[in-house]
N, C-alpha and C positions, 0 to 999 in steps of 0.2 A: 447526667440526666437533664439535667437545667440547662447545661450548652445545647443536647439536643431538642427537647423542647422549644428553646426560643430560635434555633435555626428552623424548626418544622414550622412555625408558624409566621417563621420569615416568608417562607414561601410560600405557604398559603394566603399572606396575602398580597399575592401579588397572582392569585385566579379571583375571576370572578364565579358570578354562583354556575354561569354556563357551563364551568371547566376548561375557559378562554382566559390567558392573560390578561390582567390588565395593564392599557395601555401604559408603554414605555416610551424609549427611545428607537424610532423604527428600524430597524433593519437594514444594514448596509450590504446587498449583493453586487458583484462586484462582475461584471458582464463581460466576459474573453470571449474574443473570437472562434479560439480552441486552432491547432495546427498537430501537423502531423509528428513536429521533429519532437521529442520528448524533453529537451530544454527548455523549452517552453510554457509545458504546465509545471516545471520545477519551478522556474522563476517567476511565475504568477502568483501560486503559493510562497511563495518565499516571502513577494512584494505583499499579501494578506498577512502575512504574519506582521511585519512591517507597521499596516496598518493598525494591528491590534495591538501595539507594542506601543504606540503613539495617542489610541484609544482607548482605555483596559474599561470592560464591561462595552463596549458596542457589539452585540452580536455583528459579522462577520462571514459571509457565505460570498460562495464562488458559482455562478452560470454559464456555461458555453451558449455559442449561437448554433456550432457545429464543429463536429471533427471528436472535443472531449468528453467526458463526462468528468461530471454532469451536467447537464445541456441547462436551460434558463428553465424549464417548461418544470420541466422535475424539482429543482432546487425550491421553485415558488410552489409548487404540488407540496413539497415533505415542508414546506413552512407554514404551510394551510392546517398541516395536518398536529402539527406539534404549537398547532393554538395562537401562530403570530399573525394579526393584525395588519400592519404596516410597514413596506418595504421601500426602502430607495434605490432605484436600480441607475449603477455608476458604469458608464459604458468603460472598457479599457479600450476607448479608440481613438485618436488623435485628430478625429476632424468629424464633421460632419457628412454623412453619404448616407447610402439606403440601409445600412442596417441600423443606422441612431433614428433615423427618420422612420422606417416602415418596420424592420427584423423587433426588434427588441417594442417597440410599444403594440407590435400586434399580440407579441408574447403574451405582453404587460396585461392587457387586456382580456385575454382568456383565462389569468388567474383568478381565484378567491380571496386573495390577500390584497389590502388596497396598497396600488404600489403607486410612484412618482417614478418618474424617468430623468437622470440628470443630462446636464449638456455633456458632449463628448470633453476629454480632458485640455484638448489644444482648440488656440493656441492660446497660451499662457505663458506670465513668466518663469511660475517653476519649470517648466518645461525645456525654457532657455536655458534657465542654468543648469539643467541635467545634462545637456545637448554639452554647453560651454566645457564642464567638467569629464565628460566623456571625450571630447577633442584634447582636453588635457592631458588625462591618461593615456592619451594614441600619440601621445609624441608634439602639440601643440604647443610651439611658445608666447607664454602670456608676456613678451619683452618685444615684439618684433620690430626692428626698426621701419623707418619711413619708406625705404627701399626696399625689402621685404613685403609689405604691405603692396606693396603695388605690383608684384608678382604672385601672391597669395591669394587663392580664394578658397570656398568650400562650397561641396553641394550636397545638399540637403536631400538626402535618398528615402523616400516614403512609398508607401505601398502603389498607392495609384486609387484611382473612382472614377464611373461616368460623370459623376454628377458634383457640376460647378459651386459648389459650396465646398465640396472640401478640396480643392484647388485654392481656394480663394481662402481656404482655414490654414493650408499649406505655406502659401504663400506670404499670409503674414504671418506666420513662423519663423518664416527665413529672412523676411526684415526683422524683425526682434533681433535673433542672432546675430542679424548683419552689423547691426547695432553695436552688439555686444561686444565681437570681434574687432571691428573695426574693416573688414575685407567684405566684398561682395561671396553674396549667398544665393546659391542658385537652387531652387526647387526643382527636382524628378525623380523620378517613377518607375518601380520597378514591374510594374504592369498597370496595363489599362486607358493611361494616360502618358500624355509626352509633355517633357523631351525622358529619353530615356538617361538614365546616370552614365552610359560610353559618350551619349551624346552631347550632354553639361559638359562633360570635361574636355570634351577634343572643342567643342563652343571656346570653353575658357582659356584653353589654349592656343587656338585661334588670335583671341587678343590678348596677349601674351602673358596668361595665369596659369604660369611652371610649376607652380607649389599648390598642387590641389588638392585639398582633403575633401574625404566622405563623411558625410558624418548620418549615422544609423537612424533615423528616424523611425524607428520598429519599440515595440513595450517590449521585447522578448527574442530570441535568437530563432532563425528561421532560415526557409530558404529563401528567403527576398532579402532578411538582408543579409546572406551567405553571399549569395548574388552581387550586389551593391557594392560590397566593399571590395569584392574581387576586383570589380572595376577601377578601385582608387590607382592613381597613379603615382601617390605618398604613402598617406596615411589614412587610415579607416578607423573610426570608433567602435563602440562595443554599441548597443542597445540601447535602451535607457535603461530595462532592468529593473533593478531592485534599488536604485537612488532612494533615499527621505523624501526627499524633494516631491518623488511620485507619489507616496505614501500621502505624504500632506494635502497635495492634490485632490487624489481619490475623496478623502476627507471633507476636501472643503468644497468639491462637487456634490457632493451628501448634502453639507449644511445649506447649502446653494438651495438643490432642489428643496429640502424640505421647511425652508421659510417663503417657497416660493407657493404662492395660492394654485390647489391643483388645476386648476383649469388653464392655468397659464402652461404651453407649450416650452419646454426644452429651447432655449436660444445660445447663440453663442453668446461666451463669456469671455473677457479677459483679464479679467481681474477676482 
């Protein structure tokens, strides 16, 4: 009786007289684009779990922009409704374009819950070392000799956008990795924008880069980067997936946005 007593009044206070929580730690939604292939919303879920495993007590919700349920619109609606406050909304998108820019904070803004919008996840270094470790598992040697290298390159296969920001978020992507590797890294596109990934690699073999890998620039298994790798001419990575690495991300896209003053705009981060 005393165990239940002092948990019943755990909880109570922690409403106030409204019947509203009081304030906590905001709320981590976690923004997908949503897709049709069903692997997709697996490993999104998987990669929330992930998160909460790294977190324990951060609440933890999932938004589509389109395609899954639950869409962004609802998720922020049933958290209005069950009394929460304060949301930080963590896009799952790897650069900058019109759904970070325009989709997701016109969302944000028709909600009741006060929300912050974080930067998109790239480019970053975790990102690199997802990318790095995923070329890993696809067969990449971390020994290559000097000769090697000078036949070797990768390209950097990402969705595609009109809009030159995340070209430009892409792009230093692929210098980081280039970095990383040691081998030129070539950015494209599996819609929208060029060059296209048949077109990187016949480029790179052109001037005489025989050893050329894909490497997945996608959160998630799909037909873009079904696509993509098909085109490798070696080897293809997996995704990013469900990495730590992403997990921690997400994470630190959170703390990002909510030490950041709301009036200040979503920028890119790289650190």
């Amino acid at each position: 009786m005393n165990r239940i007593s002092s948990q019943l009044a755990s909880q109570l206070s922690l409403v106030q007289l409204d019947g509203r929580r009081r304030p906590g730690p905001p709320a981590l939604v976690v923004v997908a684009h949503g897709s049709r292939d069903p692997r997709a919303l697996s490993t999104v879920r998987t990669l929330l779990d992930r998160v909460r495993e790294q977190r324990p007590g951060l609440p933890v919700h999932l938004g589509h922009i389109e395609l899954n349920e639950p869409l962004l619109t609802d998720t922020l609606a049933d958290l209005d409704a069950q009394g929460t406050t304060d949301a930080v909304l963590v896009p799952l998108l790897l650069a900058r374009g019109y759904h970070v820019k325009r989709d997701i904070p016109e969302m944000a803004a028709k909600a009741r819950v006060h929300t912050r919008v974080a930067a998109p996840l790239g480019p970053h270094p975790f990102l690199v070392e997802t990318l790095y470790t995923r070329l890993v598992e696809a067969g990449w040697r971390t020994d290559l000799t000097q000769e090697e290298r000078r036949t070797s390159a990768v390209v950097l296969a990402a969705a595609g956008s009109r809009d030159p920001d995340s070209a430009l978020d892409t792009r230093r992507t692929a210098r980081l990795l280039a970095r990383r590797l040691g081998v030129p890294v070539v950015p494209a596109y599996a819609s929208t924008a060029t060059p296209t990934v048949p077109t990187a690699v016949r480029a790179l073999a052109a001037r005489g880069r025989d050893r050329v890998a894909v490497a997945s620039y996608f959160t998630a298994p799909g037909r873009f980067a079904t696509e993509s790798a098909q085109a490798a001419p070696w080897i293809a990575s997996a995704p990013l997936g469900t990495h730590p690495a992403m997990a921690s991300l997400l994470l630190h896209r959170y703390d990002q946005a909510w030490a950041t003053p709301a009036s200040t705009a979503p920028e890119l981060a790289s650190a």
